[in-house]
N, C-alpha and C positions, 0 to 999 in steps of 0.2 A: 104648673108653676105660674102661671097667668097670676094666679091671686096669691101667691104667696107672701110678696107683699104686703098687702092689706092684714094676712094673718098679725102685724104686729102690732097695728093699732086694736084691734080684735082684742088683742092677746092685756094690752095696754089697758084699753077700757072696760076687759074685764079683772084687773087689777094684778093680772099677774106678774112676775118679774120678769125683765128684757132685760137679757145681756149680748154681747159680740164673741165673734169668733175668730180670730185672723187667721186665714189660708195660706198653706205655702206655696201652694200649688191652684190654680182660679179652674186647670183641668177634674178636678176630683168634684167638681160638682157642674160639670157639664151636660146639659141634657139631651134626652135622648128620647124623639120622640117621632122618626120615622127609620128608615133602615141607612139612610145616608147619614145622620147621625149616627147610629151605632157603628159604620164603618168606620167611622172619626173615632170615637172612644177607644174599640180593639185595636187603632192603630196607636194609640196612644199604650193600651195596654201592654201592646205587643212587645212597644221600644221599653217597659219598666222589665217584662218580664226578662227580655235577652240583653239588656244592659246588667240585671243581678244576674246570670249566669257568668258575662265576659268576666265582670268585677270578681268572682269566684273563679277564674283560671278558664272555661271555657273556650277556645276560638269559635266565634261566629261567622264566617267567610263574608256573607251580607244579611245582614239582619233584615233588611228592609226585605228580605225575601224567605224570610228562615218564622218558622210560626210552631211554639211553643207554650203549651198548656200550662196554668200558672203552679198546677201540683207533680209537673214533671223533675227529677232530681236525675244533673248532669254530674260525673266525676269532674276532676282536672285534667288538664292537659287533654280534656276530647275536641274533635275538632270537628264542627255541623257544615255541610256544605250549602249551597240555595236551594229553593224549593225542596225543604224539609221538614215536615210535618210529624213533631210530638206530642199525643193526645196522650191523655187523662191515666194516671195508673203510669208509667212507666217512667222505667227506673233505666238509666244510662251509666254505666261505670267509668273509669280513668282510664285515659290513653285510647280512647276508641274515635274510630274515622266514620261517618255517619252523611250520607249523600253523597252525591247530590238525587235530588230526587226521589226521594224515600219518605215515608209512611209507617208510624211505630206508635201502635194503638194498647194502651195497657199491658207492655210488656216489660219481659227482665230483660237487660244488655249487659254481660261483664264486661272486664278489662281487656281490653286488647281486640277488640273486633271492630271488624270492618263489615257495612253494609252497603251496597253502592244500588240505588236505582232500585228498589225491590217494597214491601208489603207485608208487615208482620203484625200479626194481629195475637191476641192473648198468648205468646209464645216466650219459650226461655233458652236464651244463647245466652253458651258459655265460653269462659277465657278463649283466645288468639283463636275464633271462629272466624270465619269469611263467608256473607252473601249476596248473593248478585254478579255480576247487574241484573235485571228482571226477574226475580225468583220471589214467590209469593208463597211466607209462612201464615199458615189458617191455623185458625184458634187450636190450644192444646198441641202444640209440634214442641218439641224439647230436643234441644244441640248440645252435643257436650264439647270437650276443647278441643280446640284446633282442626272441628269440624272445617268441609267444604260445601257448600250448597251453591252452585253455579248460575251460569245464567241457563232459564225458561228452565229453572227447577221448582216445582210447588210439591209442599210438606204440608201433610194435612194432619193431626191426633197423631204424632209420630214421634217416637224417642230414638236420637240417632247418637249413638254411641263415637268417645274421641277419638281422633282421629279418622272416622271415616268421612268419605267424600263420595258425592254424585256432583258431576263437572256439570253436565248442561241435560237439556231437554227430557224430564222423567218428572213423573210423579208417584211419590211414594204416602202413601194413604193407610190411617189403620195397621201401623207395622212397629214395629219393634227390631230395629238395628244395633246389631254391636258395635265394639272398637275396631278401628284396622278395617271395616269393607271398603269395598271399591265398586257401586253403580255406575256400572256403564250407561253410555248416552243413551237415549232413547226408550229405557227401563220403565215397565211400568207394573205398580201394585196392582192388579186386579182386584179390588177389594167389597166391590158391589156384584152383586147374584139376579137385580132388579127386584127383589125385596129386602134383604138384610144386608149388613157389612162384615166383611169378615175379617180375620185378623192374618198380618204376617209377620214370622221371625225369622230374618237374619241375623244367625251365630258369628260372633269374632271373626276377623281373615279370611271371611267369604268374599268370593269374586265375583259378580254378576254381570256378563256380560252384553254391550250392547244389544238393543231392540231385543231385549227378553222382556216376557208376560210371565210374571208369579200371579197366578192363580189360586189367591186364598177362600178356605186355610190351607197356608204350608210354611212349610218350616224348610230352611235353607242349615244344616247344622254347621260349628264351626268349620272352617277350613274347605268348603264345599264349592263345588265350583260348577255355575253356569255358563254355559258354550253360549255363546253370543246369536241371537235368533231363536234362542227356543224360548217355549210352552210351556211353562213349567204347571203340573196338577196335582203333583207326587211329592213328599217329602225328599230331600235329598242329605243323606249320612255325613257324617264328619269324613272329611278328607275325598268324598263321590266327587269327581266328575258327570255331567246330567248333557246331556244333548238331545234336546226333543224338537228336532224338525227334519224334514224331509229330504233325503239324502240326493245332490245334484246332481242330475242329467243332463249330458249336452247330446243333444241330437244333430249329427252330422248334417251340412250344406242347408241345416232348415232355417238359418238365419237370414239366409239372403232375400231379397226384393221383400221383406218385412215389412218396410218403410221408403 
Protein backbone atom coordinates (compact mmCIF):
# COMPACT_ATOMS: atom_id res chain seq x y z
CA UNK A 1 0.00 0.00 0.00
CA UNK A 2 3.17 2.18 0.10
CA UNK A 3 2.17 3.32 -3.53
CA UNK A 4 -1.26 3.12 -3.51
CA UNK A 5 -1.42 6.46 -3.65
CA UNK A 6 0.33 7.34 -6.47
CA UNK A 7 -1.95 4.60 -8.31
CA UNK A 8 -4.42 7.70 -8.72
CA UNK A 9 -2.46 10.06 -10.51
CA UNK A 10 -1.39 6.93 -12.67
CA UNK A 11 -4.75 6.13 -13.06
CA UNK A 12 -5.51 10.15 -13.88
CA UNK A 13 -2.85 10.58 -16.41
CA UNK A 14 -3.83 7.61 -17.95
CA UNK A 15 -7.25 9.19 -18.52
CA UNK A 16 -9.22 6.92 -16.73
CA UNK A 17 -12.07 7.76 -14.35
CA UNK A 18 -11.52 8.59 -10.54
CA UNK A 19 -14.20 8.38 -8.31
CA UNK A 20 -14.52 8.27 -4.01
CA UNK A 21 -15.79 5.82 -1.82
CA UNK A 22 -16.93 6.75 1.78
CA UNK A 23 -16.33 4.08 4.57
CA UNK A 24 -18.34 3.37 7.46
CA UNK A 25 -16.04 1.75 9.04
CA UNK A 26 -11.98 3.21 8.36
CA UNK A 27 -11.50 -0.79 10.14
CA UNK A 28 -12.38 -2.71 6.83
CA UNK A 29 -9.50 -1.53 5.07
CA UNK A 30 -6.80 -1.87 7.66
CA UNK A 31 -3.73 -3.55 6.78
CA UNK A 32 -2.08 -6.23 7.54
CA UNK A 33 1.26 -6.89 6.98
CA UNK A 34 3.14 -8.69 9.87
CA UNK A 35 1.35 -11.05 12.33
CA UNK A 36 0.75 -8.22 15.03
CA UNK A 37 -1.38 -6.77 12.73
CA UNK A 38 -3.30 -9.54 11.89
CA UNK A 39 -3.98 -10.09 15.61
CA UNK A 40 -5.51 -6.57 15.42
CA UNK A 41 -8.01 -7.29 12.48
CA UNK A 42 -9.16 -11.02 14.16
CA UNK A 43 -9.69 -9.07 17.02
CA UNK A 44 -11.80 -6.81 15.35
CA UNK A 45 -13.30 -9.76 13.55
CA UNK A 46 -13.97 -11.43 16.48
CA UNK A 47 -16.10 -8.42 18.25
CA UNK A 48 -18.41 -8.34 14.60
CA UNK A 49 -18.58 -11.96 14.66
CA UNK A 50 -20.04 -12.51 18.40
CA UNK A 51 -21.75 -9.07 18.45
CA UNK A 52 -24.30 -10.85 15.31
CA UNK A 53 -24.66 -13.88 17.34
CA UNK A 54 -25.72 -11.69 20.95
CA UNK A 55 -27.93 -9.54 18.45
CA UNK A 56 -29.60 -13.04 17.28
CA UNK A 57 -30.53 -14.06 21.17
CA UNK A 58 -27.17 -15.88 21.93
CA UNK A 59 -25.57 -15.15 25.57
CA UNK A 60 -21.89 -14.58 25.33
CA UNK A 61 -20.63 -14.77 29.00
CA UNK A 62 -17.28 -12.67 27.64
CA UNK A 63 -16.69 -12.20 24.27
CA UNK A 64 -13.28 -10.92 24.70
CA UNK A 65 -12.62 -14.54 25.49
CA UNK A 66 -15.19 -16.65 23.46
CA UNK A 67 -13.55 -17.19 19.58
CA UNK A 68 -16.02 -18.07 17.03
CA UNK A 69 -15.66 -18.92 13.25
CA UNK A 70 -17.46 -16.59 11.04
CA UNK A 71 -19.57 -19.88 9.27
CA UNK A 72 -20.51 -21.25 12.62
CA UNK A 73 -24.57 -21.04 13.22
CA UNK A 74 -25.65 -20.67 17.15
CA UNK A 75 -29.56 -21.41 17.99
CA UNK A 76 -31.24 -18.92 20.60
CA UNK A 77 -31.23 -18.82 23.99
CA UNK A 78 -27.65 -20.92 23.88
CA UNK A 79 -25.45 -19.61 26.32
CA UNK A 80 -21.17 -19.78 25.32
CA UNK A 81 -19.10 -19.63 28.38
CA UNK A 82 -14.99 -18.09 28.18
CA UNK A 83 -12.43 -19.88 26.52
CA UNK A 84 -14.65 -21.44 23.79
CA UNK A 85 -13.68 -22.20 20.72
CA UNK A 86 -16.05 -22.74 17.47
CA UNK A 87 -14.42 -23.69 14.39
CA UNK A 88 -15.42 -23.97 10.86
CA UNK A 89 -18.64 -26.45 10.02
CA UNK A 90 -20.49 -26.40 13.21
CA UNK A 91 -23.78 -26.07 13.86
CA UNK A 92 -25.10 -25.19 17.52
CA UNK A 93 -28.83 -25.63 18.38
CA UNK A 94 -31.29 -23.53 20.85
CA UNK A 95 -31.21 -23.68 24.51
CA UNK A 96 -27.69 -25.29 24.68
CA UNK A 97 -24.92 -24.57 27.48
CA UNK A 98 -21.56 -24.59 25.76
CA UNK A 99 -18.10 -24.17 28.07
CA UNK A 100 -16.28 -23.16 29.63
CA UNK A 101 -13.56 -24.33 28.07
CA UNK A 102 -14.41 -26.28 25.12
CA UNK A 103 -13.51 -26.92 21.54
CA UNK A 104 -16.14 -27.84 18.76
CA UNK A 105 -14.52 -28.34 15.51
CA UNK A 106 -17.12 -29.09 12.37
CA UNK A 107 -19.77 -30.58 14.26
CA UNK A 108 -23.61 -31.06 14.88
CA UNK A 109 -24.90 -29.78 18.59
CA UNK A 110 -29.01 -30.02 19.14
CA UNK A 111 -31.07 -28.42 21.48
CA UNK A 112 -30.74 -28.77 24.93
CA UNK A 113 -27.12 -29.87 25.49
CA UNK A 114 -24.73 -29.17 27.60
CA UNK A 115 -20.85 -29.48 26.96
CA UNK A 116 -18.60 -28.39 29.94
CA UNK A 117 -14.60 -28.46 29.48
CA UNK A 118 -14.38 -31.26 26.70
CA UNK A 119 -13.19 -31.80 22.55
CA UNK A 120 -15.47 -32.61 19.79
CA UNK A 121 -14.17 -32.93 16.76
CA UNK A 122 -16.47 -34.04 13.40
CA UNK A 123 -19.12 -35.59 15.75
CA UNK A 124 -23.08 -35.36 16.30
CA UNK A 125 -24.94 -34.75 19.58
CA UNK A 126 -28.27 -35.12 20.03
CA UNK A 127 -31.33 -33.41 22.11
CA UNK A 128 -30.86 -32.97 26.19
CA UNK A 129 -27.12 -34.75 25.80
CA UNK A 130 -24.41 -34.00 28.47
CA UNK A 131 -20.59 -33.85 28.06
CA UNK A 132 -17.84 -33.35 30.27
CA UNK A 133 -16.01 -32.04 31.94
CA UNK A 134 -12.98 -33.49 30.09
CA UNK A 135 -14.28 -35.94 27.82
CA UNK A 136 -12.94 -35.89 24.16
CA UNK A 137 -15.25 -36.75 21.08
CA UNK A 138 -12.95 -38.01 17.94
CA UNK A 139 -14.03 -37.61 14.49
CA UNK A 140 -17.24 -39.91 13.48
CA UNK A 141 -18.60 -40.52 17.42
CA UNK A 142 -22.66 -40.13 17.18
CA UNK A 143 -24.84 -39.31 20.64
CA UNK A 144 -28.24 -39.83 20.61
CA UNK A 145 -30.74 -37.91 23.30
CA UNK A 146 -30.22 -37.59 26.52
CA UNK A 147 -27.04 -39.31 26.22
CA UNK A 148 -24.19 -39.05 29.22
CA UNK A 149 -20.61 -38.83 28.37
CA UNK A 150 -18.67 -37.87 31.52
CA UNK A 151 -15.76 -36.74 32.69
CA UNK A 152 -12.05 -38.46 31.16
CA UNK A 153 -14.66 -40.22 28.81
CA UNK A 154 -13.23 -40.43 25.07
CA UNK A 155 -15.70 -41.73 22.10
CA UNK A 156 -14.02 -42.50 19.17
CA UNK A 157 -16.20 -43.72 15.45
CA UNK A 158 -18.91 -44.63 17.90
CA UNK A 159 -22.79 -44.59 17.76
CA UNK A 160 -24.25 -44.35 21.34
CA UNK A 161 -27.67 -44.97 21.63
CA UNK A 162 -30.45 -42.44 23.84
CA UNK A 163 -30.36 -42.54 26.99
CA UNK A 164 -27.33 -44.42 27.60
CA UNK A 165 -24.47 -43.11 29.61
CA UNK A 166 -20.60 -43.98 30.54
CA UNK A 167 -20.12 -41.47 33.70
CA UNK A 168 -16.30 -41.19 33.93
CA UNK A 169 -12.96 -42.76 32.99
CA UNK A 170 -13.63 -45.22 29.62
CA UNK A 171 -12.96 -45.26 26.32
CA UNK A 172 -15.30 -46.60 23.98
CA UNK A 173 -13.77 -47.06 20.25
CA UNK A 174 -15.23 -48.79 17.21
CA UNK A 175 -18.50 -49.76 18.86
CA UNK A 176 -21.89 -49.61 18.31
CA UNK A 177 -24.14 -48.94 21.61
CA UNK A 178 -27.74 -49.07 22.13
CA UNK A 179 -30.50 -47.22 24.17
CA UNK A 180 -30.61 -47.59 28.05
CA UNK A 181 -26.64 -49.00 28.69
CA UNK A 182 -25.00 -48.21 31.43
CA UNK A 183 -20.71 -48.17 31.19
CA UNK A 184 -19.26 -48.49 34.08
CA UNK A 185 -16.20 -46.34 35.07
CA UNK A 186 -13.16 -47.64 34.02
CA UNK A 187 -14.62 -49.68 30.63
CA UNK A 188 -12.62 -50.21 28.03
CA UNK A 189 -13.34 -51.18 24.17
CA UNK A 190 -10.52 -53.20 23.21
CA UNK A 191 -10.83 -52.47 19.70
CA UNK A 192 -7.02 -52.64 18.33
CA UNK A 193 -5.35 -56.40 17.58
CA UNK A 194 -1.98 -54.15 16.74
CA UNK A 195 -2.91 -54.38 13.18
CA UNK A 196 -6.66 -53.90 12.51
CA UNK A 197 -9.67 -52.40 14.34
CA UNK A 198 -12.32 -54.33 15.30
CA UNK A 199 -15.77 -53.69 16.01
CA UNK A 200 -18.13 -53.81 19.18
CA UNK A 201 -21.99 -54.04 20.02
CA UNK A 202 -23.76 -53.27 22.89
CA UNK A 203 -27.48 -54.41 22.62
CA UNK A 204 -30.29 -52.16 24.45
CA UNK A 205 -30.35 -52.50 28.64
CA UNK A 206 -26.91 -53.80 28.82
CA UNK A 207 -24.94 -53.37 31.99
CA UNK A 208 -21.25 -53.25 31.73
CA UNK A 209 -19.68 -53.10 34.60
CA UNK A 210 -16.78 -51.18 36.00
CA UNK A 211 -13.01 -51.87 34.85
CA UNK A 212 -14.26 -54.47 32.23
CA UNK A 213 -12.20 -55.14 28.87
CA UNK A 214 -14.73 -55.90 25.71
CA UNK A 215 -12.44 -57.60 23.61
CA UNK A 216 -13.55 -56.98 20.00
CA UNK A 217 -15.15 -58.47 18.00
CA UNK A 218 -17.98 -59.03 20.49
CA UNK A 219 -21.31 -58.49 20.83
CA UNK A 220 -22.72 -57.67 24.30
CA UNK A 221 -26.78 -58.88 23.40
CA UNK A 222 -29.73 -56.90 24.73
CA UNK A 223 -30.09 -57.05 28.38
CA UNK A 224 -26.73 -58.88 29.07
CA UNK A 225 -24.82 -58.25 31.73
CA UNK A 226 -20.98 -57.64 32.65
CA UNK A 227 -19.74 -58.35 36.20
CA UNK A 228 -17.57 -55.66 36.93
CA UNK A 229 -13.61 -56.75 36.33
CA UNK A 230 -13.84 -59.05 33.61
CA UNK A 231 -12.39 -59.90 30.26
CA UNK A 232 -14.65 -60.22 28.12
CA UNK A 233 -13.64 -62.36 24.38
CA UNK A 234 -16.87 -64.22 24.04
CA UNK A 235 -20.06 -63.00 22.81
CA UNK A 236 -22.58 -62.68 25.58
CA UNK A 237 -26.73 -63.69 25.00
CA UNK A 238 -29.60 -61.71 25.74
CA UNK A 239 -30.56 -61.60 29.30
CA UNK A 240 -26.43 -63.80 30.16
CA UNK A 241 -24.77 -62.80 33.04
CA UNK A 242 -20.59 -63.03 31.86
CA UNK A 243 -17.93 -62.92 34.67
CA UNK A 244 -14.55 -63.50 33.31
CA UNK A 245 -11.90 -63.13 36.13
CA UNK A 246 -10.37 -64.98 38.66
CA UNK A 247 -12.13 -66.06 41.40
CA UNK A 248 -10.58 -64.35 45.06
CA UNK A 249 -8.47 -65.99 47.50
CA UNK A 250 -7.45 -64.76 50.86
CA UNK A 251 -4.60 -66.49 52.22
CA UNK A 252 -4.72 -66.72 55.88
CA UNK A 253 -2.04 -64.34 58.32
CA UNK A 254 -0.15 -63.80 54.76
CA UNK A 255 -0.85 -60.25 54.93
CA UNK A 256 1.10 -59.22 57.65
CA UNK A 257 4.72 -57.54 57.82
CA UNK A 258 3.93 -56.95 53.80
CA UNK A 259 4.76 -53.39 54.23
Amino acid sequence: EYYLTDTVKVLNDENFKIGGWLLEDTDDIKAVNDRVQLSEVTKIMQKRINQKHMYAGVTIIDPDNTYIEDSVVIGIDTVIYPNTYLEVGTVIGSQCTIGPNTRIINSLVKNNVTIDSSKIIESAIDDGTNVGPFAYLRPGSNLGKNVKIGDFVEVKKSTIGDNSKSSHLSYIGDAEVGKNVNIGCGVVFVNYDGKSKHKTIVGDGAFVGSNSNLVAPVTIEEGGYVAAGSTITDNVKTGDLAIARARQVNKEGKGKNRF
